[in-house]
Each structure stands twice: as structure tokens, then as C-alpha cells.
N, C-alpha and C positions, 0 to 999 in steps of 0.2 A: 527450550522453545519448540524445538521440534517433537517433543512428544504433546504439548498443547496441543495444537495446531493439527497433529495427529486424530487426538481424542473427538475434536470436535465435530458436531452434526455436518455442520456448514462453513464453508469456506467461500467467501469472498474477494475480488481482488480488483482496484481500482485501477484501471489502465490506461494511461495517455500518450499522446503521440507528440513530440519536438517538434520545434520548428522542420522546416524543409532542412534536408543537409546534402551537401554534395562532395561524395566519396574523392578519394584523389584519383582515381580510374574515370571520375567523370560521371558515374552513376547518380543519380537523385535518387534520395529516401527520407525516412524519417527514423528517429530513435523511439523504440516502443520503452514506455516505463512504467511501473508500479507506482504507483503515488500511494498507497492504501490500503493492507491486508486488516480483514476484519472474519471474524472469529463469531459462533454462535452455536450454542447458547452460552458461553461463558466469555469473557477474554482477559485479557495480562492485564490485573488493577496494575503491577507494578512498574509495565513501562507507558503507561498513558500520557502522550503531551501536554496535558492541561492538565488544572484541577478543579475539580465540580466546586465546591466550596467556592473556589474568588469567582465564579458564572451568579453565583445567588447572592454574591452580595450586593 
């Protein structure tokens, strides 16, 4: 995966933020997270979530 990811033009990356959270020191933040790496011009047919196929039927 990391030489993919490597090779590609463009790298993308979908980032979100948690609810509020509050540290055990009392701090308030949030948890940053990825929800979404995406890859271009190519990307992994073999880990794709879905399959195109059952979207057209």
C-alpha cells in the first residue's frame, strides 16, 4: 500500500473532527480523524468498500 500511495500524482485526505471531548486534566478538544484517503490517478480496485456492479442494478 505504501508504494501506491507513493507513486500517485495526488493525494487526498478527508478529515473530521469528534464531538467536543474533555481530557482528564480538564482540557477541552476534539479528536482529529481521517475518514477518507483517496488516490489519483489510479487507486486500490482491490480494497474498495462497495461494488460498482450492485449501484447499476
Amino acid at each position: 500500500m505504501n508504494y501506491h500511495v507513493q507513486s500517485q500524482r495526488e493525494l487526498y485526505l478527508r478529515i473530521g473532527l469528534s464531538r467536543p471531548h474533555r481530557a482528564n486534566d480538564g482540557r477541552h478538544g476534539y479528536w482529529i480523524q481521517v475518514n477518507g484517503i483517496y488516490t489519483f490517478p489510479e487507486y486500490m480496485d482491490y480494497i474498495r468498500c462497495y461494488d460498482d456492479k450492485e449501484e447499476q442494478s
